[in-house]
Each structure stands twice: as structure tokens, then as C-alpha cells.
TORRO-984949 format. One record per atom (N, C-alpha, C): residue in three letters; x, y, z. Coordinates in steps of 0.1 Angstrom, whole numbers, plus 5000, padded with zeros to 4 digits. Each point is the difference from the previous one (the first is absolute). Example, Ala and Ser with C-alpha at 12.3 -4.5 7.8 and 13.67 -1.06 7.14 Angstrom:
2
ALA513249435078/ALA499150125000/ALA500950125000/SER499650114993/SER500950115000/SER499250115008/
//
This chain:
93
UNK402478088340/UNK500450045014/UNK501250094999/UNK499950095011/UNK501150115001/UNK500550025012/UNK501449995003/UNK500250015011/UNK501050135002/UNK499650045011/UNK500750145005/UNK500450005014/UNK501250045003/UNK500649925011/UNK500149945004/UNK499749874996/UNK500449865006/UNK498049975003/UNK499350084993/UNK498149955001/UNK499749934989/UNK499049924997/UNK499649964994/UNK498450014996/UNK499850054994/UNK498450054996/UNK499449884991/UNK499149965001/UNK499749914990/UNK498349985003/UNK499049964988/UNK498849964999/UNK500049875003/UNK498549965001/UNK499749825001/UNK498550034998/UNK499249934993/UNK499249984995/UNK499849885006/UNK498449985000/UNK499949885010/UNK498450014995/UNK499549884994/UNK498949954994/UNK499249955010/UNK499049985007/UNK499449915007/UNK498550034999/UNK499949824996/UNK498549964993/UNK499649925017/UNK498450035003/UNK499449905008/UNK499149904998/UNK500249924994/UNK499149894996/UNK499249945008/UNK498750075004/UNK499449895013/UNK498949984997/UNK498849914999/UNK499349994998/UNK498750095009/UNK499350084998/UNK499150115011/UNK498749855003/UNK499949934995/UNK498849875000/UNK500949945013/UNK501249954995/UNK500749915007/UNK500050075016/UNK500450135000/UNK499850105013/UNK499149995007/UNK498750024995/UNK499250005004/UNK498949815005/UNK500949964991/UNK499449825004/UNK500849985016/UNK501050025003/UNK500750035009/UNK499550065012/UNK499950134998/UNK499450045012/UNK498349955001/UNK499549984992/UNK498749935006/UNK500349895007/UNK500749864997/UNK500749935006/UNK500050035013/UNK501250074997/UNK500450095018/UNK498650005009/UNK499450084990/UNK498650055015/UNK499449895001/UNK500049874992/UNK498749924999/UNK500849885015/UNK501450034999/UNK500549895005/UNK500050065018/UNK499950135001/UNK499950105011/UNK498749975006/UNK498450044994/UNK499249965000/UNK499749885004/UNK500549904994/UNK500249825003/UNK499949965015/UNK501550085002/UNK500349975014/UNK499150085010/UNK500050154999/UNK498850075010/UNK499149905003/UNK499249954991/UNK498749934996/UNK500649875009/UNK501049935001/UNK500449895012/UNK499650025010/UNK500850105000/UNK500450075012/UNK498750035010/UNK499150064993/UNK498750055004/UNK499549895005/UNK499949924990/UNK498949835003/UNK500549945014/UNK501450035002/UNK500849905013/UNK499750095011/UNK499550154999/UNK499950095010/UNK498449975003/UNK499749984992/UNK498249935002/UNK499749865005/UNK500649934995/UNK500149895008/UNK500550045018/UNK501050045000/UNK500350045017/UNK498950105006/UNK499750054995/UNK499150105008/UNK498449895002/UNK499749894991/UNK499049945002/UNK500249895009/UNK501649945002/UNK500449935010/UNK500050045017/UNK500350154998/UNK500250065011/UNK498450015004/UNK498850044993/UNK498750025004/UNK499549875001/UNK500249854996/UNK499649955007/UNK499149925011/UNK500950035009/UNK499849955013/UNK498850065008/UNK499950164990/UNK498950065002/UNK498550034995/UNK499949964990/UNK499449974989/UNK498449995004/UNK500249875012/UNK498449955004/UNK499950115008/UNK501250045010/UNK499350115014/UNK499450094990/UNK500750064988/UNK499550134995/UNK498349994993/UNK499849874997/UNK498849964990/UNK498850015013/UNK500249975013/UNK499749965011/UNK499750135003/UNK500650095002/UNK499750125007/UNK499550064992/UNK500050054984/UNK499250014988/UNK498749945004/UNK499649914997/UNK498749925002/UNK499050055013/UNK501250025011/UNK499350055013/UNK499450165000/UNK501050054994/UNK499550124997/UNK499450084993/UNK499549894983/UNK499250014995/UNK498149955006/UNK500549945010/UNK498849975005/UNK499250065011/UNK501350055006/UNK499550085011/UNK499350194990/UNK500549974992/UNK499750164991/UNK498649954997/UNK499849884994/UNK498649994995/UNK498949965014/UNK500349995012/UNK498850015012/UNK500350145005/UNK501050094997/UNK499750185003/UNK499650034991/UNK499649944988/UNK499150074989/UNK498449965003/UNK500149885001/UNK498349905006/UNK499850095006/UNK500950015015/UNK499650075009/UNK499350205005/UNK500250014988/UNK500250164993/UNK499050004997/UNK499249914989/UNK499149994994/UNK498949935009/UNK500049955011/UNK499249915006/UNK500150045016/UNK500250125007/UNK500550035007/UNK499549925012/UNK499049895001/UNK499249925010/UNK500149914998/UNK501049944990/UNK500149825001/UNK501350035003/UNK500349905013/UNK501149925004/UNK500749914987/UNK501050024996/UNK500649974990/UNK501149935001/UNK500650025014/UNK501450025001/UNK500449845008/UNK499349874999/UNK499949895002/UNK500549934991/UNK499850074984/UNK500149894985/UNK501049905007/UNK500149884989/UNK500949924999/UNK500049954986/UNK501349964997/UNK500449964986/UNK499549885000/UNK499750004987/UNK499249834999/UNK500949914995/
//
């Protein structure tokens, strides 16, 4: 070291090793995503259950109006095909 006017100049050398394991790293962040994943995947199931809670109360009207409508499709089809039979009497047995 040399000093000139009252400065001081000097080196420093400075060693620095990183010892980390790249397996260990990597065990880690899979972790991470698996435990990210985990929860989404809760998360999802609780959002499915509510959305199946919320439907329902509706469930039978929808199966009901389905059924009616599939039935009414199949006497405009009879009827298409059969354009002289009265059709439109069926009843569910």
C-alpha cells in the first residue's frame, strides 16, 4: 500500500466458492410447484363442489325440460316422416 496525500490505495482479493447442490435446487423448486399445484387442485375441487351446490335446486327442472324437449323433437320428427298421423297426444309410460 501507498499513500499519497493522505490516500490510501490498496488491493483485496476476495475468494468466493458457491457450494450448492444444482439436485438440491432443483428438488426444491419441484417441491415448490408440486405444493402450488396441491393447493390449485383444492382449490378447484371446493370451486366444484359450489358450483354443484349452487345447480342443485335446479337439477330436476333442467333434466325435466331436457326430457320434454327431447321428446317433443322426436314427434316433429314422427311427424315429418308421417305427415298424417296425429302424434302429438303421446304420453310417457
Amino acid at each position: 500500500m501507498s499513500s499519497d496525500k493522505g490516500s490510501v490505495n490498496g488491493q483485496v482479493y476476495v475468494n468466493l466458492q458457491w457450494l450448492y447442490s444444482r439436485v438440491e435446487f432443483m428438488e426444491d423448486t419441484v417441491k415448490k410447484w408440486e405444493q402450488a399445484l396441491s393447493q390449485d387442485k383444492n382449490l378447484m375441487l371446493e370451486l366444484e363442489m359450489k358450483i354443484r351446490d349452487l345447480r342443485a335446486p335446479f337439477q330436476n327442472a333442467l333434466e325435466s325440460v331436457v326430457q320434454s324437449v327431447s321428446i317433443q323433437h322426436q314427434i316433429y320428427l314422427s311427424h315429418q316422416m308421417y305427415p298424417g298421423i296425429n302424434l302429438y297426444h303421446y304420453r310417457e309410460i
